[in-house]
C-alpha positions in Angstrom: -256.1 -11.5 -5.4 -256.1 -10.5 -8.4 -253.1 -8.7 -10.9 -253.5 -5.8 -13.0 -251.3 -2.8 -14.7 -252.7 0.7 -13.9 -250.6 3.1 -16.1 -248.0 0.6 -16.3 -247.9 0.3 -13.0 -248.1 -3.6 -11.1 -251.0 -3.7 -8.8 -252.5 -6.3 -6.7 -256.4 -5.9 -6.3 -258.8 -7.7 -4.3 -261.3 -10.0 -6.4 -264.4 -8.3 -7.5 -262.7 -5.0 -7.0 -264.3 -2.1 -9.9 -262.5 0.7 -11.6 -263.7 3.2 -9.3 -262.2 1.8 -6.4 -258.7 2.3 -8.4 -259.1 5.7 -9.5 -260.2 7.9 -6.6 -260.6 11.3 -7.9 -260.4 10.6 -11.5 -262.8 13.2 -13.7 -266.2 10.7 -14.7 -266.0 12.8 -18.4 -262.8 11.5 -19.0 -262.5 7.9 -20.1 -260.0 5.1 -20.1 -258.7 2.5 -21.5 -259.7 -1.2 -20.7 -257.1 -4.2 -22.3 -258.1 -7.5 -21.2 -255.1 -10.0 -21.0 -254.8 -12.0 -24.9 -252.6 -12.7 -27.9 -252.8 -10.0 -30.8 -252.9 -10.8 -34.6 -251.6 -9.3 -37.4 -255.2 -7.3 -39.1 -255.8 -5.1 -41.7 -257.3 -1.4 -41.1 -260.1 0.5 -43.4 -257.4 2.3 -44.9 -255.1 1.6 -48.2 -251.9 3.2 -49.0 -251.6 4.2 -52.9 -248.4 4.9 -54.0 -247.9 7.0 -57.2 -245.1 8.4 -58.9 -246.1 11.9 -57.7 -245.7 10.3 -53.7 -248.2 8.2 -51.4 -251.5 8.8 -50.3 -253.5 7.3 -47.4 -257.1 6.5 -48.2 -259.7 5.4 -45.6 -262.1 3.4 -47.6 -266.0 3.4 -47.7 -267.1 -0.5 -46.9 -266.9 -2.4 -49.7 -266.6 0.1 -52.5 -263.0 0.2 -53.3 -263.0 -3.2 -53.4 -261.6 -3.3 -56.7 -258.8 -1.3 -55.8 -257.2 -4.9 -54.1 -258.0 -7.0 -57.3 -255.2 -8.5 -59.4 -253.2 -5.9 -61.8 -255.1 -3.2 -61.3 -252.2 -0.7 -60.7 -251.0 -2.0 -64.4 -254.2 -0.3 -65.6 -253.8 3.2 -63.1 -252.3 5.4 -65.8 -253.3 9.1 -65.4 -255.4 9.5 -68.1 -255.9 13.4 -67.3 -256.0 16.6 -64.7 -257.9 19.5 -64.4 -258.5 21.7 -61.5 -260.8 19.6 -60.2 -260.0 16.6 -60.3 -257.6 13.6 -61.6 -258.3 10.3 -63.5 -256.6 7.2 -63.6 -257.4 4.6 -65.4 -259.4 3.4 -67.9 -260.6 0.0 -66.5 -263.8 -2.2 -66.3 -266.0 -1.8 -63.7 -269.5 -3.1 -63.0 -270.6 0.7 -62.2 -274.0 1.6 -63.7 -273.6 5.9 -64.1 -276.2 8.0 -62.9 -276.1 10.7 -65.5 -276.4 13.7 -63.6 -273.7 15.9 -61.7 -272.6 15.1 -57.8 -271.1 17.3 -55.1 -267.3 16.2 -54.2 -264.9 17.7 -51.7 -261.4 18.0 -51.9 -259.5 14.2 -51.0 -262.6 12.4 -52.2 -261.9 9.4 -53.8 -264.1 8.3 -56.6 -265.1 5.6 -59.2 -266.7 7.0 -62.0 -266.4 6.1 -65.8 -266.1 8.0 -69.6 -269.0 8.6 -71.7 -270.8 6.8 -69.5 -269.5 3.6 -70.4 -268.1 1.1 -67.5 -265.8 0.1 -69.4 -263.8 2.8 -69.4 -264.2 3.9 -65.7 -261.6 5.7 -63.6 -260.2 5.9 -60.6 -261.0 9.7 -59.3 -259.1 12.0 -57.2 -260.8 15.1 -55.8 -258.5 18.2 -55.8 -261.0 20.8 -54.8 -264.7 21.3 -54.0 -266.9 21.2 -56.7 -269.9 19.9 -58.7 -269.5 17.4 -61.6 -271.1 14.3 -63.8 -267.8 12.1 -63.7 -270.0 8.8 -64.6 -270.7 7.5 -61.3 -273.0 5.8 -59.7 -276.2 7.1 -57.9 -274.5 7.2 -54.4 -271.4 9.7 -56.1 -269.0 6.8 -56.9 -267.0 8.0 -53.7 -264.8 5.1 -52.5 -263.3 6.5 -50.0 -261.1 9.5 -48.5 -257.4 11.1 -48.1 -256.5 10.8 -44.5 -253.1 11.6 -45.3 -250.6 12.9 -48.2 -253.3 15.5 -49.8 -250.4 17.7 -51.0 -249.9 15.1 -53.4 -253.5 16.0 -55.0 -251.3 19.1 -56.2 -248.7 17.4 -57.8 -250.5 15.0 -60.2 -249.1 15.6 -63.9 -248.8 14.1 -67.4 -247.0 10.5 -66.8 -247.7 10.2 -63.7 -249.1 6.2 -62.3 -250.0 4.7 -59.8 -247.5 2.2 -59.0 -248.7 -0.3 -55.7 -252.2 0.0 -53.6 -251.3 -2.4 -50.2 -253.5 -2.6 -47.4 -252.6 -0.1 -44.0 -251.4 -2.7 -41.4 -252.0 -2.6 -37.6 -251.8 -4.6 -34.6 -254.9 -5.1 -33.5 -256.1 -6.7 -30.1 -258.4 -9.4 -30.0 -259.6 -9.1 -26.5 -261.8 -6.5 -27.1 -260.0 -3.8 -25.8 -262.4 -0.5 -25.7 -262.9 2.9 -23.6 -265.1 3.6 -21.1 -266.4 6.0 -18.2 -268.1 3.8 -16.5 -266.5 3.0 -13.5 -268.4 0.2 -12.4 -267.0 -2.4 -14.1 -265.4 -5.0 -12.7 -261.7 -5.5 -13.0 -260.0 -8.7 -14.2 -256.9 -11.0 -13.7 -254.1 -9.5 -16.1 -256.3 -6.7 -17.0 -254.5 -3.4 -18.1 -256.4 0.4 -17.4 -254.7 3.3 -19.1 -256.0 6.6 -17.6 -253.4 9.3 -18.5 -251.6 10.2 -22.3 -248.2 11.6 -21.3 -246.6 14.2 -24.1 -243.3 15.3 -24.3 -242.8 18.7 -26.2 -240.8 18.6 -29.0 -237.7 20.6 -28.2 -238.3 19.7 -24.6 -236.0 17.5 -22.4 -235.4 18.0 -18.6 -231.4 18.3 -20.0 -231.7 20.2 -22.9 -234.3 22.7 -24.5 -234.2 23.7 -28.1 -237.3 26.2 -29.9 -237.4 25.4 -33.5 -241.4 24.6 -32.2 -242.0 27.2 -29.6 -244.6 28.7 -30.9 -246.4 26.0 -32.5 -245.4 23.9 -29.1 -247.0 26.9 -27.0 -250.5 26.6 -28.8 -250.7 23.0 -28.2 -250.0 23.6 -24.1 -252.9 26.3 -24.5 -255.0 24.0 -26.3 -254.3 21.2 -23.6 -254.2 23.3 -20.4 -256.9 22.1 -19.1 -255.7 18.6 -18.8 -258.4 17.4 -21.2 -257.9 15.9 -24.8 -262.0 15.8 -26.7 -261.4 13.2 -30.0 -263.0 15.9 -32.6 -262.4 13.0 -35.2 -260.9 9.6 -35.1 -260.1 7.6 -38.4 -256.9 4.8 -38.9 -254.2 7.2 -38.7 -254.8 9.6 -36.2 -257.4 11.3 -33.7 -258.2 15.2 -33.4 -259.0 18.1 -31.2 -260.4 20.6 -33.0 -261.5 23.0 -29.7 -259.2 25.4 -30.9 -259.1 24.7 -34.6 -259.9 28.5 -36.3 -258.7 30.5 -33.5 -255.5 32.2 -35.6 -252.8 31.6 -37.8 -250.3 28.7 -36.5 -246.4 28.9 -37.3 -245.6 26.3 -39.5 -242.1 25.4 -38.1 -241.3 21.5 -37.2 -242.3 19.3 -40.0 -241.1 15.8 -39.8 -242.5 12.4 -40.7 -245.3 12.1 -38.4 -244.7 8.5 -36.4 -247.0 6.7 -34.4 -247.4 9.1 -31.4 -246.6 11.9 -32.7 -248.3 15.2 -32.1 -248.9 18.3 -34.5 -250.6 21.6 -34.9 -252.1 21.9 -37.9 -250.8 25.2 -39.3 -253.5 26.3 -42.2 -257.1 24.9 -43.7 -260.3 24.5 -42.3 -258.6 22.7 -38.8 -255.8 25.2 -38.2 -255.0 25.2 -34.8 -256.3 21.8 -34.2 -254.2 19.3 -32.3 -253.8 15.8 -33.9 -252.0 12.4 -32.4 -251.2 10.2 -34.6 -251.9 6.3 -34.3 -250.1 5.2 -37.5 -247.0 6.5 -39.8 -247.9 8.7 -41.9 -245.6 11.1 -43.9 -244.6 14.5 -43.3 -247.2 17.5 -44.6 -246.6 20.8 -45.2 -249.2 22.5 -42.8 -248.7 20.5 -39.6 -246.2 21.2 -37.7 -244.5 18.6 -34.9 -245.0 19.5 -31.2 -244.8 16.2 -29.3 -244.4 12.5 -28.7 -246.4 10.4 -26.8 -244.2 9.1 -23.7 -246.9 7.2 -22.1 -250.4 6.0 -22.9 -250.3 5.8 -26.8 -253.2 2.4 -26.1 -255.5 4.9 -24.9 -254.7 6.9 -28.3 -255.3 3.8 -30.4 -259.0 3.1 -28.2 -260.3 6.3 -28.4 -264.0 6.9 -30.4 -264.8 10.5 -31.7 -266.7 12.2 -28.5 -264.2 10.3 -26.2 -262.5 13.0 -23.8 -259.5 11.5 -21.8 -257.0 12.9 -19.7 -253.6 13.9 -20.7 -250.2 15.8 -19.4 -247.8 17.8 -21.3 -244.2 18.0 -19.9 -243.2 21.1 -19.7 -246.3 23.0 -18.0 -247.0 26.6 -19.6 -245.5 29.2 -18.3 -248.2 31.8 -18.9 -247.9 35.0 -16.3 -250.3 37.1 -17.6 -253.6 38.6 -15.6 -251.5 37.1 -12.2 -250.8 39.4 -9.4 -247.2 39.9 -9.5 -246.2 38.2 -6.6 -247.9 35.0 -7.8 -245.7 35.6 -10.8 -242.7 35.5 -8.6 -243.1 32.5 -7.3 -243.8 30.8 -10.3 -240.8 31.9 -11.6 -238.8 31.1 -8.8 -240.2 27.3 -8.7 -239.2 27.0 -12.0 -235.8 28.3 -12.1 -236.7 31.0 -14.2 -235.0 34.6 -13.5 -238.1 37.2 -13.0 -237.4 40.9 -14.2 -240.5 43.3 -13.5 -240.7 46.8 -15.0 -242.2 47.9 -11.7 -242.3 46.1 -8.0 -245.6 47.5 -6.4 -247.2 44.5 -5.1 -250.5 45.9 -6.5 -249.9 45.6 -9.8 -251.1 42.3 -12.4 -248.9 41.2 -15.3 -250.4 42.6 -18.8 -247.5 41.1 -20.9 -244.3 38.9 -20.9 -241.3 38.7 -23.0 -240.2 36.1 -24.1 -243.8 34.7 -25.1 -243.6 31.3 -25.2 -242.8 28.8 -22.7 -240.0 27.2 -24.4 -238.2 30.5 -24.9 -238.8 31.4 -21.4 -237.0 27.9 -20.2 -234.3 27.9 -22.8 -233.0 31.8 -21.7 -233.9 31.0 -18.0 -235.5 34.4 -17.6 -238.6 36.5 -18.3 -239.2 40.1 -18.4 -242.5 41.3 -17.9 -245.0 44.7 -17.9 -247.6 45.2 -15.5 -250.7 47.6 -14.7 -252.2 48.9 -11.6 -255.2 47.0 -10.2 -256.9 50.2 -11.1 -256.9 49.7 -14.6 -258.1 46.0 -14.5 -261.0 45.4 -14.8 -263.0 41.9 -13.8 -265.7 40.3 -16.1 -267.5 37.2 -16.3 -269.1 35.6 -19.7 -272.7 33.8 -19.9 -271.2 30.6 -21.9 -274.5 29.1 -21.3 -276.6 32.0 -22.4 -274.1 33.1 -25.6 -271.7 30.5 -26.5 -270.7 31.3 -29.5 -270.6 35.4 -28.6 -268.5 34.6 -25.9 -266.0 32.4 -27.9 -265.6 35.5 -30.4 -265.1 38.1 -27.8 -262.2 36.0 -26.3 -260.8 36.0 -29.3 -260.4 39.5 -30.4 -259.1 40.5 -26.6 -256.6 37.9 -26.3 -258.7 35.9 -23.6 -258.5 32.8 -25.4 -254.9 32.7 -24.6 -254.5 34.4 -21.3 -255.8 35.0 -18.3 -256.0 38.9 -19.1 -256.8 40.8 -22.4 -256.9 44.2 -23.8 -259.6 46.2 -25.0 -258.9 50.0 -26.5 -262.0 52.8 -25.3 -263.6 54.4 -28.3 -266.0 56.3 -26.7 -267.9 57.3 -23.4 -271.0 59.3 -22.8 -273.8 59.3 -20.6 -273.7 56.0 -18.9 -272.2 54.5 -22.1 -268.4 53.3 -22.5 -267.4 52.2 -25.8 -264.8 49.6 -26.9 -263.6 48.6 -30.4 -261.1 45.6 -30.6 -259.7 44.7 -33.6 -262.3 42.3 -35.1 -260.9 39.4 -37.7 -262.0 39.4 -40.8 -264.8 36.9 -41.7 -265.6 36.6 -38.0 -269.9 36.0 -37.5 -271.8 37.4 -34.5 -275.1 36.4 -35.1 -278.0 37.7 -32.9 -277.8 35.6 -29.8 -279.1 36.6 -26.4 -280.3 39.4 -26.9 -281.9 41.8 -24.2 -285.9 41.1 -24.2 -287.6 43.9 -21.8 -284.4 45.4 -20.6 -280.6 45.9 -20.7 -279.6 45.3 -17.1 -276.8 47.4 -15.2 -273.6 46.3 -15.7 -274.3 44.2 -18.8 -271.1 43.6 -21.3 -272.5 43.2 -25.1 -271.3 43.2 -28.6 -273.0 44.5 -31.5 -274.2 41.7 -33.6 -274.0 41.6 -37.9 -277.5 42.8 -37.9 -276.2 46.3 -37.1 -273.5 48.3 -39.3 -271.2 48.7 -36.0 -270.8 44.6 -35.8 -267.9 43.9 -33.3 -268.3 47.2 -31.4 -268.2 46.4 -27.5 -270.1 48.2 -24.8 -271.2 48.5 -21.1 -274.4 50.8 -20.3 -274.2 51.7 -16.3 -277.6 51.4 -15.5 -280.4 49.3 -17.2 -282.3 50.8 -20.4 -285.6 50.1 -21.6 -284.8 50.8 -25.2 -281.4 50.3 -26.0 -278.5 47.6 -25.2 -275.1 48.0 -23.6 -273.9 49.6 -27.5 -276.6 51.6 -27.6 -277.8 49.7 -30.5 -281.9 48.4 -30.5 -282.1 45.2 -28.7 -282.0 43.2 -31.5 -278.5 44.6 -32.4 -277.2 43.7 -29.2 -275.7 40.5 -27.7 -275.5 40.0 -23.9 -272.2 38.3 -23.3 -272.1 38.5 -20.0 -271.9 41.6 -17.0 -269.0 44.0 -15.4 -267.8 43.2 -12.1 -265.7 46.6 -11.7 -267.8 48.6 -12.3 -266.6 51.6 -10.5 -263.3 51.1 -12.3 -264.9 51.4 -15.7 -266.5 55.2 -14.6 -262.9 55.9 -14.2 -261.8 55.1 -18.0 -260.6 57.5 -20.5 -261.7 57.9 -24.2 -258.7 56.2 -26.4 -257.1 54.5 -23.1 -256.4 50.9 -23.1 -258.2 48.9 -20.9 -257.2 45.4 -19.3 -259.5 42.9 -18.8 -259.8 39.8 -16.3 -262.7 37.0 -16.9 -263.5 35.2 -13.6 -264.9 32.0 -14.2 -268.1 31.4 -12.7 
C-alpha cells in the first residue's frame, strides 16, 4: 500500500494505482497538481526587486540581460539622471552595449539599457512610463531587460533626486522534486506523493460568523467571473497568475486595496485587464487599481504550479446569490436554503425575476433579505447564441443586455413592421462588431442579428419572422448583418410593443 495526500486529505492507495482511479468525476480540462515527496531549497526567481526612493518595483527579468543590475555598487551609480513623459533614466554607468542607432517601440513598464550619445559609457538604466517610439542608445534587440510585474504607479512618481537605493533578488521556495501540473490522468501515483485538485477562496468580507461589504461589488464580479467553477491562467509570471475571461467587460469598483500577500485575490479595477481576476503567488505591495476580494484557504500549490493555458478547478465561499431570469419559486427556495428573507413585488407563480435589490451577494447575506421585481412569462422571451458560429458577436450582445452577468437581460423595442422587430440597447462606446457570420443565400426565420460597423446603424438588434432573400434580421444587406444566433419565442415576440422593454432568457445549447 501505498500513502498519499489528496487535497490534504491522508489516503491509502493500492500500488500501481493512477490519478484517475482517485478522482472519479473530475473535469479532464482541468488540471492538478502533482508534488512528489522531497526536501525544498532556498532558490532565486526571474524577478528583482528595485527599491527607489520614489517606492519598490518588481521586475521580471529577460535571461541574462539585466545581469548587470546584480554586479557590485551598481545602485551607487543609479542616480536619476532625467524624466520626461516617456521615460526615466538612471544612471550613467559602463556597459558593454553596442547602440543600434535607430528608434525602438517600448511599452509602458519596460525596462531598458540603453546609453547617451551613443556612448556605452554613459548608459542608463531605462524605465518605460508609457507607449512610445524612441532611439534611447540601445542595442539591436531594444536594450529591454526586463518588465514591471508589480509597483507601476511608481513609474508616475519618478522626480528630480530621486535613486535607486537596493536591487535584491525575488526569493521563493522552490521544490526540487519536480513538482508540475497535469491532466493526464494516467499517471501512476507514488509513495508520499501529494495531488492538489481544488483552489479554495474565501471572500474578502466573508466569514460563516461575520459579513462585512467594503468589497461587495468588486467581490460579486469575481463570483461571476468564477461561477463556473473554472480558473483559465490568462498569464502566469513570479508574482501572480491571471484570468483575463472577463477582463474589458465594464468598469470595476475600486474599493479594498491592501498589500497583496501570497494568496491573495484582486479584481483589477482600470487598464487594459480591468475586470480580470489575479492570485497572487508572492508579496507584492498594494496598487491603486486592484482591488482585494479573497484569500486562498486551500490549494495555493496548485497556484504556485500553474502554466499560462492551465485551467483548474476552484470554489469560492460564499456561492452567488444571483436570482435573476429564475422562475420565482426557484427563487424561493434559494432564498430559503440560505437564510435569506424573500420579499416579491408580486406572488403569481408564473412570473421570472427581472431584478433584485440588494445586487450583490454580500449585501444580500449581510441584511439577510432580498427584495425582488418580476415579469410575466409573457414578456420573456428565450434565445440561444451560435458561440461557435459568432464568438465574438455573441460576447458583445451579452454585454450590452446584461447577459454576461445574469441569467436574464433587457432589451428596449425601437421599432416593428412587417415581419421586422427592432431593438437598440445601449451600445458602449468603442465596442467592435466586425462582419462575422453573416447570412449567405438567406436570412432564416427566427434569426437574432446585430448590425455590424460596416453599416451606419452598428449595434442595432433585430429578428425578421420569416426568412428573406435579400435582407438580414435588421433589414440591413447581408453583409451588414451578423447572425448571433435564433428566437425560441417566437410567438411572444409578435406580441411586443414599439418602445416596450423586453426581457430576455439565453438557453444554453
Amino acid at each position: 500500500m501505498h500513502t498519499i495526500h489528496l487535497d490534504g486529505e491522508r489516503r491509502e492507495i493500492g500500488k500501481g494505482s493512477t490519478l484517475a482511479s482517485i478522482l472519479s468525476g473530475h473535469e479532464n480540462e482541468c488540471c492538478v497538481a502533482i508534488i512528489r515527496p522531497a526536501l525544498k531549497e532556498q532558490a532565486k526567481t526571474s524577478s528583482l526587486a528595485i527599491t527607489t526612493t520614489a517606492g519598490v518595483v518588481t521586475i521580471e527579468v529577460q535571461g541574462q540581460a539585466a545581469a548587470f543590475l546584480e554586479s557590485p555598487g551598481i545602485t551607487e551609480q543609479l542616480k536619476l539622471h532625467w524624466t520626461d513623459r516617456y521615460a526615466t533614466a538612471f544612471g550613467p554607468f559602463p556597459s558593454g552595449i553596442q547602440p543600434d542607432r535607430k528608434p525602438h517601440l517600448y511599452d509602458r513598464g519596460d525596462v531598458i539599457l540603453g546609453c547617451g550619445g551613443y556612448e556605452p559609457e554613459r548608459s542608463y538604466l531605462l524605465f518605460s512610463r508609457v507607449r512610445h517610439s524612441a532611439d534611447h542608445g540601445a542595442d539591436e534587440s531594444g536594450g529591454i531587460v526586463g518588465t514591471i510585474v508589480s509597483g507601476r504607479a511608481v513609474l508616475d512618481r519618478f522626480s528630480s533626486g530621486d535613486r535607486i537605493t537596493k536591487i535584491e533578488p525575488v526569493i521563493s521556495w522552490a521544490d526540487t522534486s519536480r513538482s508540475f501540473t497535469t491532466t493526464d490522468m494516467s499517471i501512476v501515483l507514488e509513495d508520499g506523493m501529494q495531488v492538489v485538485t481544488l483552489v479554495k477562496i474565501m471572500a474578502q468580507g466573508y466569514t460563516p460568523d461575520k459579513i462585512t461589504t467594503e468589497a461587495a461589488g468588486s467581490v460579486e464580479h469575481m463570483l461571476l467571473a468564477l461561477h463556473s467553477g473554472k480558473y483559465t491562467v490568462g498569464r502566469a509570471t513570479s508574482t501572480h497568475i491571471l484570468d483575463q475571461r472577463l477582463a474589458g467587460t465594464e468598469d470595476v469598483e475600486k474599493e479594498f486595496r491592501r498589500p497583496r500577500r501570497e494568496g491573495t485575490v484582486t479584481v483589477r479595477a482600470t487598464g487594459k485587464t480591468a475586470g480580470g481576476v489575479y492570485i497572487y503567488r508572492a508579496d507584492v505591495p498594494a496598487s491603486l487599481v486592484h482591488s482585494v476580494t479573497g484569500q486562498v484557504v486551500q490549494g495555493i500549490e496548485l497556484v504556485k504550479l500553474a502554466k499560462e493555458h492551465d485551467v483548474f478547478s476552484v470554489s469560492v465561499e460564499p456561492a452567488r446569490i444571483d436570482l435573476l431570469g429564475l422562475p420565482l419559486v426557484k427563487a424561493q427556495e434559494i432564498c430559503a436554503a440560505r437564510g435569506v428573507t424573500f420579499l416579491s413585488d408580486k406572488q403569481d407563480a408564473g412570473r421570472i425575476i427581472v431584478s433584485q435589490e440588494p445586487g450583490t451577494t454580500l449585501d444580500v447575506l449581510a441584511e439577510r433579505a432580498v427584495k425582488v421585481t418580476t415579469a410575466p412569462f409573457e414578456k420573456v422571451i428565450d434565445i440561444t447564441l451560435d458561440d461557435a458560429a459568432a464568438p465574438v458577436s455573441c460576447d458583445a450582445f451579452r454585454r450590452i443586455t446584461g447577459l454576461i452577468r445574469h441569467d436574464a437581460g433587457m432589451m428596449p423595442v425601437f421599432f416593428k413592421f412587417d415581419d421586422v422587430v427592432l431593438f437598440k440597447p445601449e451600445i458602449p462606446a468603442g465596442m467592435k462588431l466586425n462582419p462575422e457570420n453573416t447570412p449567405k443565400d438567406e436570412s432564416p426565420a427566427a434569426a437574432l442579428g446585430i448590425t455590424n460597423d460596416s453599416r451606419n446603424g452598428a449595434g442595432l438588434v433585430g429578428v425578421r419572422l420569416s426568412a428573406n432573400r435579400e435582407f438580414g434580421p435588421t433589414s440591413e444587406p447581408f453583409e451588414g448583418t451578423n447572425i448571433i444566433g435564433r428566437v425560441i419565442d417566437i410567438e411572444k415576440l409578435k406580441k411586443v410593443r414599439e418602445k416596450e422593454t423586453v426581457y430576455i432568457r439565453e438557453v444554453k445549447q
